[in-house]
C-alpha positions in Angstrom: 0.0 0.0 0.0 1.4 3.2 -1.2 1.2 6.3 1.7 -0.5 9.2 0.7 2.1 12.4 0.3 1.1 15.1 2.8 0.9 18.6 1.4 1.9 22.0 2.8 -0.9 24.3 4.0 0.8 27.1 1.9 1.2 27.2 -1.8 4.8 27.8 -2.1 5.4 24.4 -2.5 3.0 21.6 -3.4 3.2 17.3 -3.8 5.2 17.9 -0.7 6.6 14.7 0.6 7.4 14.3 4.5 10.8 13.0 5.5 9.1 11.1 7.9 7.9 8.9 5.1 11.2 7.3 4.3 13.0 4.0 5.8 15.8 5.8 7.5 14.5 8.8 9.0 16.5 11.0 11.1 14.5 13.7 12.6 17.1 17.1 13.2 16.3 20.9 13.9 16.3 21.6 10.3 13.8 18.7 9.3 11.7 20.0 12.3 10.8 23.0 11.0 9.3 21.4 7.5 7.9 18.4 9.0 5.9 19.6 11.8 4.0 22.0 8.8 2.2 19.0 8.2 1.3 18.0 11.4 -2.6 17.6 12.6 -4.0 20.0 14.8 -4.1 19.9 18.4 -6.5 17.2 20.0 -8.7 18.7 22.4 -8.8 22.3 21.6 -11.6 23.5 19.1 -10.5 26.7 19.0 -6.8 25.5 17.8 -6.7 27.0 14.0 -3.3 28.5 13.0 -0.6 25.7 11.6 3.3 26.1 12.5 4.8 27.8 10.0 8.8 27.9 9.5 9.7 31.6 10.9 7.4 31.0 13.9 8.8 27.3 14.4 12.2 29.1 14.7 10.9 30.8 17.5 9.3 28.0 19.1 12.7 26.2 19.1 14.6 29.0 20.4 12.2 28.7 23.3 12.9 25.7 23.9 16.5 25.4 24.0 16.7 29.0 26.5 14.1 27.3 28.7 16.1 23.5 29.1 19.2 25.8 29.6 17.7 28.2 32.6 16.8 24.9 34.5 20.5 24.3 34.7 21.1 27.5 36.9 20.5 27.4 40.4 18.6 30.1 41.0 20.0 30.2 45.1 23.4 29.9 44.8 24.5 30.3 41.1 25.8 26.9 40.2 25.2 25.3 36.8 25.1 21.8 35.8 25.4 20.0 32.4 22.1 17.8 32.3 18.6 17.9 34.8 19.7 14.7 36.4 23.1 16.1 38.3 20.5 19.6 38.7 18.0 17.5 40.4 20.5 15.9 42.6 22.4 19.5 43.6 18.8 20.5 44.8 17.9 17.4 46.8 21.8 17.7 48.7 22.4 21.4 49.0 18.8 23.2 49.1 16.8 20.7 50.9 13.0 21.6 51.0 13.1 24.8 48.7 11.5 25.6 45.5 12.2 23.0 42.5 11.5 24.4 39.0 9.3 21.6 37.2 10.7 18.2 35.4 8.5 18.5 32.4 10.3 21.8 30.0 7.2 24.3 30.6 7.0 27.1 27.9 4.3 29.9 27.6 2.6 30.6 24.6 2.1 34.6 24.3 -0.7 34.5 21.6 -2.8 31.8 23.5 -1.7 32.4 26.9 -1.1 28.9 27.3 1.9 27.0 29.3 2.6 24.0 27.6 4.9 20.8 27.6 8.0 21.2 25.4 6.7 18.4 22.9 3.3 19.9 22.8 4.4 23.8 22.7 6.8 23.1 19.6 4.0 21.7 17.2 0.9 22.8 18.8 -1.8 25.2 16.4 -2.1 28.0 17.9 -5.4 29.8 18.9 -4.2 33.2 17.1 -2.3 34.2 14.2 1.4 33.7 14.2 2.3 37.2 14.6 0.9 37.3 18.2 3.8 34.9 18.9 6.2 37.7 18.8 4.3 40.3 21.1 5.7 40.9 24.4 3.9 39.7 27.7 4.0 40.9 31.1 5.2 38.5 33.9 2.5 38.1 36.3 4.9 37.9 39.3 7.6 40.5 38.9 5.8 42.5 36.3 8.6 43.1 34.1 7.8 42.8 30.2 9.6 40.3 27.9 8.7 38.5 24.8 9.7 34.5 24.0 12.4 32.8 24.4 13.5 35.3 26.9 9.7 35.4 28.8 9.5 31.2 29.2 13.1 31.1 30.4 12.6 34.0 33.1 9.1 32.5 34.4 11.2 29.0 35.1 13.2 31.2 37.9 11.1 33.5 38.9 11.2 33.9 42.5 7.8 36.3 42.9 5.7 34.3 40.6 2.8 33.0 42.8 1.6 29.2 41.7 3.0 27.1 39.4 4.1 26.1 35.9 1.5 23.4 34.7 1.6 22.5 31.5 -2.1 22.0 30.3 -2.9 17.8 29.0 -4.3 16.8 26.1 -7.6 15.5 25.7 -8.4 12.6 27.2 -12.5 13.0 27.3 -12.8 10.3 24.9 -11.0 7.7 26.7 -12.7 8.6 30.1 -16.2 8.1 28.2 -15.2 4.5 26.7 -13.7 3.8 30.5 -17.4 4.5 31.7 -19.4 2.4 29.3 -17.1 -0.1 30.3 -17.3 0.0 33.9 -21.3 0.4 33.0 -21.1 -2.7 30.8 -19.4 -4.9 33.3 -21.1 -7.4 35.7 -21.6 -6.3 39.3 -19.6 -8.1 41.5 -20.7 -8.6 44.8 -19.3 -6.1 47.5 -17.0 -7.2 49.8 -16.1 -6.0 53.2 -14.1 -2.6 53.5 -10.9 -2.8 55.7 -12.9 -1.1 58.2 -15.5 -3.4 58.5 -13.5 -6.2 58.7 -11.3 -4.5 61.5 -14.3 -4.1 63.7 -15.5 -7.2 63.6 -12.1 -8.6 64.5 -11.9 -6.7 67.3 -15.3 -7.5 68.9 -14.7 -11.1 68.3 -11.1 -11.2 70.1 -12.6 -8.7 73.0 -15.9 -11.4 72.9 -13.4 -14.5 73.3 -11.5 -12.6 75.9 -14.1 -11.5 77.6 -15.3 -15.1 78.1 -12.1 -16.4 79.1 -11.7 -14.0 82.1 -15.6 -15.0 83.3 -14.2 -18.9 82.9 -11.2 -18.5 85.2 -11.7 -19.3 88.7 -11.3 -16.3 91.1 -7.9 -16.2 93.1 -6.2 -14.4 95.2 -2.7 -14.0 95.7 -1.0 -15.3 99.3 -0.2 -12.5 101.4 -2.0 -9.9 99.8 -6.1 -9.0 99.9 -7.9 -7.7 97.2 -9.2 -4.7 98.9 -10.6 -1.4 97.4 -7.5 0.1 98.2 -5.5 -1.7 96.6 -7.2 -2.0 93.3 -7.3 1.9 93.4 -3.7 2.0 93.8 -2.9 0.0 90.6 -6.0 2.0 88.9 -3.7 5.1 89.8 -0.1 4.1 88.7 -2.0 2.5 84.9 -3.4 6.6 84.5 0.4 7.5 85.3 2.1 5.4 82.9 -0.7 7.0 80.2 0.1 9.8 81.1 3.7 9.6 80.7 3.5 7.7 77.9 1.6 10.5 76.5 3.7 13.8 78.0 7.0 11.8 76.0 4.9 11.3 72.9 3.8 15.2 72.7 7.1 16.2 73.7 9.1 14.6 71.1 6.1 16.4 68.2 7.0 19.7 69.9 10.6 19.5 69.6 10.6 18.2 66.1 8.1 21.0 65.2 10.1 23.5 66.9 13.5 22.4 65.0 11.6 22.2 61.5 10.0 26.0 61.9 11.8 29.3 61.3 10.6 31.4 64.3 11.4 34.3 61.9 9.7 33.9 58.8 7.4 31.2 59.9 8.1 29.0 57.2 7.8 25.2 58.0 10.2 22.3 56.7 10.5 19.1 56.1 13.4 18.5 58.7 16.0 19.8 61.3 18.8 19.9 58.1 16.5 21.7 56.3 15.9 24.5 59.1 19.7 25.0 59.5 20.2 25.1 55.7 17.4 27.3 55.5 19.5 29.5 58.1 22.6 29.8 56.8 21.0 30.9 53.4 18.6 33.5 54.7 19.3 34.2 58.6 23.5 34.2 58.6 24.4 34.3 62.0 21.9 31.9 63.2 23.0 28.5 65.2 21.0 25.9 66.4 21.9 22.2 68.4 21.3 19.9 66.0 18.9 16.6 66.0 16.0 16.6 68.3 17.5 17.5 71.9 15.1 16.7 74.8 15.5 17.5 78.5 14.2 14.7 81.2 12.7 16.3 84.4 12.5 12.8 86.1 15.9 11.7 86.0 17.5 15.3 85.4 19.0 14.0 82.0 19.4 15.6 78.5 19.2 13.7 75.5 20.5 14.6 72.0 17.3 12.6 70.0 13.5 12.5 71.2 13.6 8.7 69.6 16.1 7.9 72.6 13.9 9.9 74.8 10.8 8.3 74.4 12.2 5.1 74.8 14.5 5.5 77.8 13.9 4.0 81.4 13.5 7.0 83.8 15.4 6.6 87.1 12.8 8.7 88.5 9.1 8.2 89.8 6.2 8.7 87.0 5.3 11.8 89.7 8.8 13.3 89.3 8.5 12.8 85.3 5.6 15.0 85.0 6.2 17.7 87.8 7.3 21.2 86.9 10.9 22.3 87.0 12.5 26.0 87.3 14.8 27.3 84.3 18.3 27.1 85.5 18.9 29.4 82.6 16.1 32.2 83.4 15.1 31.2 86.7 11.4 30.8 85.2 9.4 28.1 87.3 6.4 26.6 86.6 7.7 24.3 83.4 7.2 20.7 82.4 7.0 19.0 79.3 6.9 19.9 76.5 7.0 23.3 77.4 10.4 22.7 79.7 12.2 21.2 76.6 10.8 23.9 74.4 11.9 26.4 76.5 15.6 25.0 77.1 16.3 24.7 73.0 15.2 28.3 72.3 17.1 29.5 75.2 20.1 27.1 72.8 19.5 29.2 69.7 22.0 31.6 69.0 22.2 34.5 66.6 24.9 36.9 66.3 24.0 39.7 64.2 20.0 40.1 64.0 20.7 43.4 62.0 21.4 41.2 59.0 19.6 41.5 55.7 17.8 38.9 55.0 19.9 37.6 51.8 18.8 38.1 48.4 17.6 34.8 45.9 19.7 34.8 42.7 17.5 35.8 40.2 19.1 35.3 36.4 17.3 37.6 34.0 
């Protein structure tokens, strides 16, 4: 079967046949920009009406190529890299929790106001003529007015530009549609318990069999000792202690991690303790903080440089000692227990040398 030659939406040349076509096909930056001409338009956009021509293709690749090259810049500290993979990697070890620019190429279309995946962007048909493509735009986050390629590369690094680059999908109505006839079409099959379900009734038939196993046993009572209401109030007592405790070193280890993962002067949150003292050093300079999770036991008088270790630990001390109050040796401020004694110890650990210190300023490459 013989394939149809595709022709050229223009009439300066005609019986064109694509390169695409032939047995060994090498598609290049030249070939691009007479191939794509004959490309169909856009699924999912009605609206879509103006072709790719070969001086607005130019463009389109320009675009491209200044937009892959501004994501290997980091816009903090300056440092460039030769492919995404080693920029990805320079983000996740030295800028830990910070603004990534996206993994899929975004460019913005000036006449359509679209932002668009690389692959889509180069041969999509535009919603206006091809002259629109040239106009300038004004950045919606810094304000300043640019025209492509210089406008998609700036918006990749823009450090006041509010939401995010997200390159609009392709239609997929259709396929959603057939998936619903489908699921429509198919057989009901008969519903089967939820996870939740079947955890409830496991748990009432386990507290049911135990239930009957402490009415079978035969009432006893130890030598030497009397089962008296006393007695039974006193182990009542020390069971609400042990909660308790259990509870006072479970909140205390949330607020010291919270604490070491939250700038107290920008209140911005993050993902870890590293991240708060890299966040430091790049925008408070001056600033130290202990590092890990340190935790102060009132019980047996004892600090402790992680809350894991905390948590777990055997306290020399009674369970009443554990949750009493202690006096700041630091600030002579009474009236603290945990978590607010161990807050109160780490901020009283925080150092800062110069507080007059700008704030310091984002590399921004225009």
């Amino acid at each position: 079967m013989k394939v149809p030659r595709l022709l050229l939406p223009t009439t300066e040349a005609e019986n064109f046949f694509s390169p695409r076509e032939e047995p060994h096909y090498e598609e290049t930056r030249d070939v691009f920009t007479i191939t794509l001409e004959t490309s169909p338009p856009t699924p999912g956009f009605g609206k879509d009406k103006h072709h790719p021509q070969i001086d607005n293709m130019t463009l389109r690749l320009d675009t491209i190529q200044q937009v892959e090259q501004a994501q290997l810049a980091c816009p903090y500290c300056g440092a460039t890299r030769t492919t995404k993979q080693a920029m990805r990697a320079h983000y996740s070890t030295a800028h830990q929790g910070l603004y990534r620019p996206p993994a899929d190429d975004p460019c913005f279309c000036v006449a359509c106001r679209r932002v668009m995946a690389k692959s889509y962007y180069r041969d999509h048909r535009c919603r206006k003529p091809k002259q629109e493509e040239y106009s300038e735009a004004v950045c919606v986050g810094c304000g300043i007015t640019l025209a492509n390629p210089r406008l998609s590369a700036h918006l990749i690094h823009c450090v006041k530009y509010e939401g995010q680059l997200v390159p609009l999908k392709q239609n997929t109505g259709a396929f959603e549609f057939a998936k619903k006839i489908r699921d429509m079409l198919r057989p009901a099959l008969p519903k089967s318990e939820t996870a939740q379900q079947q955890t409830a009734t496991t748990t009432a038939s386990a507290e049911r069999i135990l239930t009957q196993a402490r009415n079978s046993l035969r009432p006893h009572t130890p030598r030497g000792r009397q089962s008296t209401p006393e007695a039974e109030h006193e182990i009542r007592t020390n069971r609400d202690l042990n909660g308790q405790v259990e509870k006072m070193r479970k909140d205390t280890e949330k607020k010291i991690r919270k604490d070491q993962s939250t700038c107290s002067r920008c209140n911005k949150e993050l993902k870890s303790s590293q991240a708060l003292r890299r966040h430091d050093a790049l925008y408070h300079p001056g600033t130290e903080r202990p590092k890990g999770l340190p935790v102060f036991c009132i019980g047996c008088n004892t600090p402790f440089k992680t809350a894991a270790t905390y948590v777990k630990h055997k306290c020399s001390g009674t369970m009443d000692q554990e949750l009493a109050t202690k006096r700041c040796h630091i600030c002579n401020k009474d009236g603290l227990a945990n978590p607010e004694y161990s807050a109160h110890i780490l901020a009283h650990q925080i150092t800062i040398d110069n507080p007059e210190i700008a704030e310091k300023e984002l590399y921004d490459p225009k």
